[in-house]
Every structure is written in structure tokens, then in C-alpha cells.
GUDREN-86768 format. One line per 3 residues: for each residue x, y, z of C-alpha. Coordinates in steps of 0.1 Angstrom, whole numbers. Layout:
BEGIN
X Y Z | ...
***
This chain:
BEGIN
-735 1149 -2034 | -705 1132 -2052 | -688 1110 -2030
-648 1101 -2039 | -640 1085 -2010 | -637 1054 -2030
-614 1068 -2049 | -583 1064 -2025 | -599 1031 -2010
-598 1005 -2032 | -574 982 -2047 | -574 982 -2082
-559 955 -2106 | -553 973 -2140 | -539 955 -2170
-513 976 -2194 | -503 964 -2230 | -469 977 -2238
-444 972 -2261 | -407 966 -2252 | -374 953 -2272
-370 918 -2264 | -341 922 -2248 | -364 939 -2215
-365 915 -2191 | -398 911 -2167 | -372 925 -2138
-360 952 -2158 | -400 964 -2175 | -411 957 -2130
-385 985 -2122 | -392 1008 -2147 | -433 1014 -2146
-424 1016 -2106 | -400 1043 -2111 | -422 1059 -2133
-454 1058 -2117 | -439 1067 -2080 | -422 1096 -2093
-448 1110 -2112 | -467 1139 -2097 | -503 1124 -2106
-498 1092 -2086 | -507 1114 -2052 | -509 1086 -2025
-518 1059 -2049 | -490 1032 -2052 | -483 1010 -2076
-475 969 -2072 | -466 951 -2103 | -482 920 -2099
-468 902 -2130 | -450 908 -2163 | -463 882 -2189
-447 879 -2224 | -471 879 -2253 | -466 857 -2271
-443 837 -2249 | -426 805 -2256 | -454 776 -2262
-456 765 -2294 | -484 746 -2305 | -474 724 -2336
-443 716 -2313 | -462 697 -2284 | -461 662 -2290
-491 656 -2271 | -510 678 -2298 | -493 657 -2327
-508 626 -2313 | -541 641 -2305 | -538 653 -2343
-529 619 -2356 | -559 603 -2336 | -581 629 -2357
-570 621 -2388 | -575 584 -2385 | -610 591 -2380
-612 611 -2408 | -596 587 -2434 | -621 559 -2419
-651 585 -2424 | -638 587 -2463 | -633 548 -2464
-668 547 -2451 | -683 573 -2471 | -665 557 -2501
-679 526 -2491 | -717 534 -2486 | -716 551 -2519
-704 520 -2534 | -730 497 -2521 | -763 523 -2528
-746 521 -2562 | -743 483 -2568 | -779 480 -2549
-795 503 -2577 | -779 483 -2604 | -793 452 -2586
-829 466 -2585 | -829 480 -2619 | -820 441 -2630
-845 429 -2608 | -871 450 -2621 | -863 442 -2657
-864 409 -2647 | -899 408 -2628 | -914 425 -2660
-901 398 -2684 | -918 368 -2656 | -949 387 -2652
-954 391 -2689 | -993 383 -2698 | -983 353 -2724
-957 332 -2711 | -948 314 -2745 | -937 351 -2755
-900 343 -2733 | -879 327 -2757 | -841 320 -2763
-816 325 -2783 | -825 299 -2807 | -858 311 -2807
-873 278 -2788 | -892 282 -2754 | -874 275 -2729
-881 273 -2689 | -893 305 -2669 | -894 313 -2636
-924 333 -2614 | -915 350 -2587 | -944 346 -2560
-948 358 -2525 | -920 334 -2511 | -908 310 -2537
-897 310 -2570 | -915 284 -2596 | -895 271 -2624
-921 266 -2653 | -919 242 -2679 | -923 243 -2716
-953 222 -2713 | -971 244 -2686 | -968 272 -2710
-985 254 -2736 | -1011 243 -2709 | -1014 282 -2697
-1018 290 -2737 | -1049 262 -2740 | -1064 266 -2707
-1055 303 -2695 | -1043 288 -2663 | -1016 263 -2655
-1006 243 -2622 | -980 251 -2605 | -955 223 -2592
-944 231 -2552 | -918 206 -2555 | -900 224 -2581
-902 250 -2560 | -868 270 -2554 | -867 295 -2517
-866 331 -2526 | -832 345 -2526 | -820 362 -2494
-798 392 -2492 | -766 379 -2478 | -751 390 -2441
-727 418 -2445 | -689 412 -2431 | -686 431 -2398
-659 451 -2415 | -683 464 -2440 | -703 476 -2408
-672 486 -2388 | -664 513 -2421 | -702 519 -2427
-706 530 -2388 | -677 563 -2400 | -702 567 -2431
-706 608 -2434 | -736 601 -2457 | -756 581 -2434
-747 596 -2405 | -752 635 -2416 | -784 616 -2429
-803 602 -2398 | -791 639 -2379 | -806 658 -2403
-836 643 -2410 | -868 665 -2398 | -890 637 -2400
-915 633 -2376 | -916 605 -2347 | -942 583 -2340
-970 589 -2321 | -957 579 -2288 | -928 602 -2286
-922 629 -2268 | -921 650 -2294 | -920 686 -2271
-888 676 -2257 | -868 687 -2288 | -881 722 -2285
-874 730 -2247 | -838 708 -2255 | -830 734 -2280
-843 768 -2259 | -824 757 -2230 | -791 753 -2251
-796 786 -2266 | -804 801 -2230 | -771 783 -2218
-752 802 -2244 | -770 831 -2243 | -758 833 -2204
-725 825 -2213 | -718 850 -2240 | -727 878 -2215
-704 864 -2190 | -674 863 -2218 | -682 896 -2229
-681 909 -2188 | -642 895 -2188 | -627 915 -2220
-651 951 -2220 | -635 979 -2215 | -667 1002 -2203
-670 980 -2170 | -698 1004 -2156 | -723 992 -2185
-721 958 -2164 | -735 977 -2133 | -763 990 -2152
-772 966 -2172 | -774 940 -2141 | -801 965 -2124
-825 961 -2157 | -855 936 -2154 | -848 918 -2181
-811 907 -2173 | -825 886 -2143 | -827 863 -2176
-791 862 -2173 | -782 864 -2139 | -805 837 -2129
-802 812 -2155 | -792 786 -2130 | -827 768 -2145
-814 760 -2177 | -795 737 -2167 | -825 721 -2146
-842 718 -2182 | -817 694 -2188 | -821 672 -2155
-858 670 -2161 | -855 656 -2197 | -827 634 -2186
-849 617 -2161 | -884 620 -2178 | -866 602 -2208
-846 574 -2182 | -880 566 -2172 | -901 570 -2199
-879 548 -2224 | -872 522 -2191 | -907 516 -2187
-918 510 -2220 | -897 490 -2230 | -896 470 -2196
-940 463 -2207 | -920 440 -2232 | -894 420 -2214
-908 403 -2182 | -880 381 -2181 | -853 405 -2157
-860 383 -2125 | -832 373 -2097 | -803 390 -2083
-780 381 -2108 | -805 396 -2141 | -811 423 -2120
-774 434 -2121 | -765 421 -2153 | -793 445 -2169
-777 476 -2144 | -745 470 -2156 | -753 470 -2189
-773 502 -2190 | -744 521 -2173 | -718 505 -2200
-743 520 -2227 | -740 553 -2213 | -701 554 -2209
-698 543 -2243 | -721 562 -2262 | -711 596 -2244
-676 595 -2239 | -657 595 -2268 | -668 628 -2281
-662 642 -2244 | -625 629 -2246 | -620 649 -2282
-636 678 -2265 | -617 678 -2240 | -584 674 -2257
-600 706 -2278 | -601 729 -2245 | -562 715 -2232
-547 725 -2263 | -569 758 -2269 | -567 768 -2231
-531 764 -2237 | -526 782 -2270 | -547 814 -2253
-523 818 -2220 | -496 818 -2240 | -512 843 -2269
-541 865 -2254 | -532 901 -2243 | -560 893 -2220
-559 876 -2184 | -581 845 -2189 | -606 838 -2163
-608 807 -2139 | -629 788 -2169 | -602 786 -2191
-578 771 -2163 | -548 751 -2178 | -560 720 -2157
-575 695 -2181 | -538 680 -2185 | -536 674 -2146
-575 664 -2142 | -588 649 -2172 | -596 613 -2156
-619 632 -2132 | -642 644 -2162 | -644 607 -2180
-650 593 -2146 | -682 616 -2140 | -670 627 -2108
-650 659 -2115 | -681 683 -2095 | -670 666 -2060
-639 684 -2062 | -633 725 -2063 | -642 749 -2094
-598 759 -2092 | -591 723 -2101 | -616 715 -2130
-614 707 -2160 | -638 721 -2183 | -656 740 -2160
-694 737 -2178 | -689 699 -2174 | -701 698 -2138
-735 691 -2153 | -721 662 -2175 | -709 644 -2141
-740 654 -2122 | -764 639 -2150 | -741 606 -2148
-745 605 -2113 | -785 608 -2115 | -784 578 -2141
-765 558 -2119 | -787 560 -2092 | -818 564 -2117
-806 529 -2131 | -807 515 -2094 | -838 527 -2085
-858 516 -2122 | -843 482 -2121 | -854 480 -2087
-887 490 -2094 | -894 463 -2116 | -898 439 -2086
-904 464 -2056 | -922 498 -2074 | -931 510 -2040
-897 508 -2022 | -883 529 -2050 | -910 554 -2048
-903 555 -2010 | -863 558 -2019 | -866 586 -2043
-894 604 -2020 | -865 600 -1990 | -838 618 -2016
-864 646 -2026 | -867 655 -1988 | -830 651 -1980
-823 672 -2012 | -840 702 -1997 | -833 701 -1965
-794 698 -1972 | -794 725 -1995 | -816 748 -1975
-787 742 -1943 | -758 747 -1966 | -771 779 -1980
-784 791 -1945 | -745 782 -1931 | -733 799 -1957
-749 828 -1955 | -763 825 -1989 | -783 850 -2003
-797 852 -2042 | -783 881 -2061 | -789 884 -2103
-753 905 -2101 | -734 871 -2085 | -747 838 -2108
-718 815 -2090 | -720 823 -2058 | -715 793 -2034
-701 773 -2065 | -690 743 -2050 | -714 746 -2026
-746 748 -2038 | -742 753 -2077 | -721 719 -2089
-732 696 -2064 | -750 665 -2071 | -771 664 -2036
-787 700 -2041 | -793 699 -2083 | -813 661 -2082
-846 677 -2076 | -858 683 -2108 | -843 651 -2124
-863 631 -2098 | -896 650 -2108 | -887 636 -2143
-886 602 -2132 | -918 602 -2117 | -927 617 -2151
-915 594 -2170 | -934 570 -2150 | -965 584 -2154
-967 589 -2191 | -957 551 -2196 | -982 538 -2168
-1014 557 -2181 | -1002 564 -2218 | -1018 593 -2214
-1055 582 -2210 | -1062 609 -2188 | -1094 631 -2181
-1083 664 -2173 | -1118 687 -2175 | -1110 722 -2192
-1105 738 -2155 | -1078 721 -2146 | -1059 720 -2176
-1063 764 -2174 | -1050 764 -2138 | -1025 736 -2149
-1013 762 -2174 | -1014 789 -2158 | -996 777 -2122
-967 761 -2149 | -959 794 -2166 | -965 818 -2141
-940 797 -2121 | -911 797 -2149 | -914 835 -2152
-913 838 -2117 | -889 819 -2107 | -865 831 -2130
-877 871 -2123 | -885 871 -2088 | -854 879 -2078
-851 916 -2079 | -825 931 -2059 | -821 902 -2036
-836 883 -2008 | -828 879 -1975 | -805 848 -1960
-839 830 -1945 | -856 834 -1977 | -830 827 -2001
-819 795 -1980 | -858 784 -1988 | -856 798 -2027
-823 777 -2031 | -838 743 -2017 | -872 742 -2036
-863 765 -2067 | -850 731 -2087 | -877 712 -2081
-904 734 -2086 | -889 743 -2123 | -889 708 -2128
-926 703 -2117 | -935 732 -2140 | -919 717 -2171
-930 678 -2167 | -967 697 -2168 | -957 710 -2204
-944 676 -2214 | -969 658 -2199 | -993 685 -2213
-983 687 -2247 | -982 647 -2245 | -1021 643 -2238
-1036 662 -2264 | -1035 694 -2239 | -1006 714 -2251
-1025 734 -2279 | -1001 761 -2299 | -972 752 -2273
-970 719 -2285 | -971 724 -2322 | -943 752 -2311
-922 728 -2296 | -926 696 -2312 | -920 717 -2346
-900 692 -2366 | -874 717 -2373 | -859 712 -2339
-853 676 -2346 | -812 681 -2358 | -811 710 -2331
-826 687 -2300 | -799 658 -2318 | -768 683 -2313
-777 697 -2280 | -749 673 -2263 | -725 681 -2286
-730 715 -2288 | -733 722 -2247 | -695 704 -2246
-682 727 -2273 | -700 763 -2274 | -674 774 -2246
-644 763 -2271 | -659 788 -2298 | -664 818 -2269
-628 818 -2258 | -612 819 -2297 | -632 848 -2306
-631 867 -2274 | -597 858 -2265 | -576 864 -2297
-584 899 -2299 | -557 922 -2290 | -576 947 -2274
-608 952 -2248 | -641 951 -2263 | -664 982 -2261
-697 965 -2249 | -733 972 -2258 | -763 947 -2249
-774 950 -2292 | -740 939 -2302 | -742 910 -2272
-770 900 -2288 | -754 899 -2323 | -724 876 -2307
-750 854 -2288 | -766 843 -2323 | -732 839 -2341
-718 818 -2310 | -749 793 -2312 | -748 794 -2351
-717 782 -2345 | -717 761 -2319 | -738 738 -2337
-722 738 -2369 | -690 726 -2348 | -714 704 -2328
-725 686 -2363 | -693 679 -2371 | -678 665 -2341
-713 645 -2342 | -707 627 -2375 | -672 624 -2364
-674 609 -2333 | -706 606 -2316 | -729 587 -2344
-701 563 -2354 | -693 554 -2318 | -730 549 -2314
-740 533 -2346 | -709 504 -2336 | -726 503 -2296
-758 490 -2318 | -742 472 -2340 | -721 451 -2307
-754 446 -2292 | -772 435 -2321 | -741 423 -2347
-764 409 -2371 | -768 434 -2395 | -785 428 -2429
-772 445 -2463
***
């Protein structure tokens, strides 16, 4: 039986595009669609509220906003030192090539077999010198003619002259060569692979989790401007969208490799410095590791977010479309909250940025990660027992807010709970703290480890069969019980199942996985992830929200989008990267380490 009674139930918000003189006010255009639609005879009982009149475009005007003029200017100055860089680099490879082809002339004429052969211009012999290992010897006229008689000649030490050294560059030479577009496009590019002891698998799952991030996104864009809403309902009931719908995970990708790396790169590096002893060390070396951090990750986060003010704002005043709480005008009110990491403690309505919830949560894990490792160093097992104690407190918090809340998993409502459950820092550090005791591990044993054949199988087998179901499991929903236990543990175990891959692939027990994910190919991808997670929404909202009408959906063309919104995410992801990441990062090394050879 067909049921209407819907039909004269609900309260529906419908969105007109109509054109008017300019001389209609929004009173005047309010009173004339009521008129119209009351005293038409197809209203019936229906009535109509007009919520809003909005002017398209209305009056911003973006070459007019003086903060967009400075933003502009601050852009350009980059870009003229990346030139005076570029022009520089060039300049040196150039003279250096000279240099060697002298040198090499010159090595050929002192090596020749018959010393009396070197003459001058007056055709006397004259004085040579040999280049040797370390010094330069300044030979004689009579030690030719002794080399001619003899076949040998001794060599005087005491004429002896120390081998040229390159001299030390000017700082400003480095300052310039740090904006270098050569270099830096260079060392991003590069597929090369690392050495041995990397953790060469990472780059893979960095780059499938991006692409699962936009993937999820793109759906979600294409939800807010389609026209045939009802191809929403049915494609959320299809197995396969529970890829979509619960993609919370990819994100957990992220806090895994944050904190296997953390630990990983801590550890080794802390086998060769045994010298971080005493209270005072022990916070110098903290401090220092959370200045790094802030440095090396910020700058491009300020440009970005500078980006979404002035495209957010461009979009409300342009778009025919209503634009959805994550394109928000709030980055000019909230903006310190996002480069202070600590824009997630506050409510999804007053965020800027709204994907950057994970950049303050990851922060926040370092913080404390920074803590607990330099800690470690002199009391391993307090930190075990401190990050054990968070593990437990994790789940049981989560598990009471969701079971409060009355949570319960559905693939059709991703967000539910958001500042709840999804953004916070003290439900999502599961899986970062499985990374840390991964990290650990790898360092401590260096993967001298026995695994017989068995295990490795059921080690295999218990990893993957967990991803998929996790992430499928789902189906219509569970109940509030259920899904209070599914939130608390779901993290965690994701993480567990990808530090076995790592750990796996690591070992020499990865197989075909690990030539898939350590493929060198992934190298500039895995190098752009950041980048390209801060600016993949920018690219969404231009394309979707410039059209001037709804977009008739269909999950082949989604597909379609999907590819050419991560095509271009990272092509906008490499430039900001040679713009402003690798130079900011290239003069963080060069401050720590200022002695810089040519």
C-alpha cells in the first residue's frame, strides 16, 4: 500500500533560483511568492514560510578586501624569493660544473705518465703539482729529472700544501637556496628508494588513506548540491557504501603512522645520544621537539587557512547554493584556535576548517607522546604504565559518552555525536598509542624476530579480516549497548591491525603487500599527504559550489569527480609544498645545523 501520510507531515526547506530587477527588495520578493503560493489552488493545506531572500551575487568583493591584498602580497614575496632562489641554485650548479671541468683538465695534465712533458711558455720545465689523497706536492724541476732516470722520485712532505677546501656558504646564499623550486620539487619528487631500515610500507597506506579521505568527502559534497536526493537513500542501503559511511578509520590510519613514526624515529635515534640526563636536558630536548613541530607544520597551515577564509567568503556571497556548516565563514573569528592545535575542544559551529580537527588531535598526541618518550629514556616502565592507564581510560570514557548519549552506529549518519565522540582527543588516542608501542618495538628488536609460518598466516589473516570488518560490519545499525562497545574499541583495534602490516611488511613477512605498499611510486604521494589533506576540501567547494545549478548525481560520475579531486588535490598540494612547506623546513635544518657546506 502507498502510504502519503508523509506528505502533509513534514517540513520541507526548498531552495528557489529566481530572477528579479534589482530594484526588488528581499521585503518586496518575501511578499510576493507568499501571495502567490497561498492563493494558489495547488497549495491545499501546505503553507509556505520564507525563510530568507539572499542576493546572488551580493555585495563582497574580493579584490576589494584589504585583508586579501595583504594575504596576496605575502604570496608574492614568496614567490619572488622562490625565483631569487631558483635563479640562484642555477647559478651555482653552473659555476660548480665550470669548476669540475677545470679541475678535471687540470688532474689530467698532473697525472700525466712523463712529468718532464708539463712545460711553460717558454718552453722550460717548470714546477708541477700532484694532487694526492690529502695534500698537494709541489714538484721540482730536479725531481722530474730524478722521476725521468729512476722511474720514481721522492716526494718532499714539507713542501707539502693542504688540499683546498670548499669554502662555507653565506647564510644568505642558504636563506635564498632554502625557496629554491629546483631543489625542492627535486627531493619531493624523487622515487628513490630508502634505506634499509625504513619503513618503507608507510608511504603506501599514507597515500590509500588520503585517497579514502577524499573519496568520503567527495560523496558527502555531492549529497549537498544533487538534485535527485532519493539516490542518497539508496545508495546508503548498498554494501559497498559502508566504505563511505564508515570511514571514520581513515583517519585512524593517520594516528597509527603518527605515533609508530614518533616512536620509531625517537628510539633510534635516542641508541645514539646517551647524553639527555637531569631535569633540566630532559626539558630542554621536550621543548625542542615540540618547537620542531610548530615550525615545520604551521606555515603552510596558516596559507591554508587564509585560502578557505577568503574562498568560504567568495562562495556565500556567489553560490546559488546554501553552503553547509563546513564552509562556515568562521576562520576570520577562530583562526588562533587552529595554529594553537586546540580548535577540536570547542563545537563543530565555531570551527575553522572543519577537517582540521585531526590536525589539533595529532598535536595533542605528540605533545603528550613527547612527554611520555622523553620520559622513557630514564623510567621505560612508568611510561608503559602511563600510556597503558590512557588506553583504559580511553575506552571506558568513550564507551560512557556514547552509552549517555544514546549513540548508536548508522552508515547513513557518519558525524553523529561530532563533538562528542568524533573530534575529541580522549576517545580517537587509541590507535596512536598502539603506534607508539610499535614504534617501540621495531627499534628494540630491529626486527630480529622468529615468527614460524603459523603465526604469521593467523597474523594475516586476524589483520585483514578485522579491517574489512570493521569497516563492513555495520549493516543497518547496532544497538545502543553494542555500539557504545563498537565506538570504544573500534580505534584501537584498526590500529592493532595496521601496526601488524607495518610491523609485518618490516620483518621480511609482508610478501606481495609489502612490495605493494612500499612501491617507490608512492614516495612524492606519501610526501604530499599533509599538504594535500589541508587543501583537497578547498578544491571540492570551487567546483561544486560555483555551479549555478543542482547536480544530477550518479555513483559512476562520483567516481569520475573522486579521481579528478585527488588529481588535484595533490597537484595543489605540490605547489603549496615547494612554496611553503620545504623551504620553511629546509631553513628549520639549516637553524639547527647552520653550517652548511657549498
Amino acid at each position: 500500500m502507498c502510504d502519503t501520510a508523509w506528505f502533509n507531515k513534514d517540513e520541507r526547506l526548498v531552495l528557489l533560483g529566481l530572477c528579479f530587477p534589482s530594484s526588488c527588495t528581499g521585503e518586496d520578493i518575501t511578499k510576493m511568492l507568499t501571495y502567490q503560493f497561498n492563493n494558489s489552488s495547488v497549495s491545499g493545506n501546505s503553507q509556505l514560510t520564507v525563510v530568507r531572500v539572499r542576493p546572488v551575487p551580493g555585495s563582497y568583493m574580493l579584490l576589494e578586501d584589504k585583508k586579501f591584498l595583504a594575504f596576496g602580497g605575502s604570496i608574492l614575496v614568496i614567490v619572488f624569493l622562490m625565483f631569487v632562489g631558483t635563479v640562484t641554485e642555477f647559478g651555482i650548479n653552473y659555476r660548480r660544473k665550470d669548476e669540475n671541468k677545470k679541475k678535471s683538465k687540470g688532474t689530467d695534465a698532473n697525472h700525466s705518465e712523463n712529468p718532464s712533458d708539463v712545460e711553460n711558455n717558454n718552453g722550460k720545465k717548470n714546477s708541477i703539482e700532484i694532487t694526492g689523497k690529502s695534500n698537494v706536492y709541489k714538484v721540482t724541476e730536479k725531481e722530474i729529472l730524478e722521476y725521468q732516470k729512476n722511474g720514481k722520485a721522492k716526494l718532499d712532505d714539507s713542501k707539502t700544501e693542504p688540499e683546498r677546501k670548499e669554502p662555507t656558504r653565506h647564510r644568505a646564499f642558504e636563506i635564498l637556496l632554502a625557496f629554491s623550486v629546483m631543489s625542492n620539487s627535486s627531493k619531493i619528487l624523487t622515487c628513490s628508494r630508502t634505506s634499509e631500515d625504513s619503513l618503507n610500507s608507510v608511504h603506501g597506506l599514507r597515500f590509500l588513506s588520503l585517497a579514502w579521505v577524499v573519496l568520503v568527502h567527495t560523496y558527502l559534497q555531492i549529497f549537498a548540491i544533487g538534485e535527485n536526493k532519493g539516490l542518497r537513500a539508496l545508495t546508503e542501503k548498498k554494501f559497498i557504501y559502508q566504505l563511505v559511511g564508515n570511514a571514520t578509520y581513515s583517519v585512524d590510519s593517520f594516528f597509527i603512522i603518527s605515533g609508530l613514526l614518533v616512536s620509531y624515529l625517537y628510539f633510534k635515534v635516542s641508541r645514539r645520544d646517551n647524553h639527555v640526563n637531569g631535569f633540566f636536558k630532559i626539558v630542554g630536548k621536550f621543548t625542542t621537539l615540540i618547537l620542531y613541530r610548530f615550525i615545520r607544520l604551521t606555515p603552510v597551515y596558516i596559507v591554508v587557512i587564509g585560502m578557505v577564509h577568503f574562498t568560504t567568503a567568495f562562495l556565500k556571497d556567489t553560490s546559488v547554493f546554501e553552503t553547509p556548516l563546513i564552509v562556515q565563514l568562521n576562520c576570520d573569528k577562530y583562526w588562533w584556535r587552529n595554529i594553537l592545535y586546540v580548535n577540536n575542544f570547542f563545537t563543530y559551529r565555531e570551527m575553522c576548517m572543519l577537517w582540521s580537527w585531526y590536525m589539533a588531535a595529532d598535536t595533542q598526541f605528540f605533545v603528550l607522546s613527547a612527554f611520555v618518550l622523553v620520559i622513557a629514556k630514564r623510567y621505560f616502565k612508568t611510561s608503559v604504565s602511563m600510556l597503558f592507564a590512557l588506553l583504559i581510560s580511553s575506552w571506558c570514557t568513550t564507551a560512557y559518552i556514547a552509552y549517555i548519549n544514546q549513540f548508536q552506529v548508522k552508515v547513513q549518519e557518519p558525524l553523529t555525536l561530532f563533538d562528542e565522540l568524533y573530534d575529541k582527543p580522549w576517545t580517537r588516542i587509541g590507535p596512536y598509542i598502539v603506534g607508539l608501542f610499535a614504534g617501540w618495538l621495531l627499534c628494540e628488536k630491529n626486527c630480529k624476530l622468529s615468527i614460524p609460518l603459523p603465526l604469521v598466516l593467523l597474523g594475516w589473516i586476524f589483520s585483514l579480516g578485522g579491517l574489512v570488518g570493521l569497516v563492513f560490519c555495520v549493516g543497518s545499525g547496532f544497538g545502543v549497548a553494542e555500539s557504545s562497545i563498537y565506538a570504544a574499541l573500534g580505534h584501537t583495534a584498526w590500529g592493532l591491525c595496521l601496526a601488524w602490516i607495518v610491523v609485518a611488511c618490516r620483518c621480511g613477512y609482508g610478501g606481495w603487500i609489502n612490495s605493494l605498499l612500499s612501491w617507490p611510486a608512492f614516495l612524492p604521494f606519501s610526501r604530499l599527504t599533509y599538504c594535500a589533506y589541508l587543501v583537497h576540501p578547498v578544491i571540492m567547494f570551487l567546483t561544486n559550489y560555483v555551479m549555478d545549478g543542482p547536480f544530477h548525481m550518479h555513483n559512476g560520475v562520483v567516481v569520475i569527480i573522486f579521481l579528478g579531486n585527488l588529481i588535484s588535490s595533490y597537484l595543489l598540494s605540490f605547489i603549496l609544498s615547494i612554496t611553503f612547506e620545504a623551504p620553511f623546513v629546509r631553513l628549520l635544518k639549516f637553524a639547527i645545523s647552520p653550517q652548511v657546506k657549498r
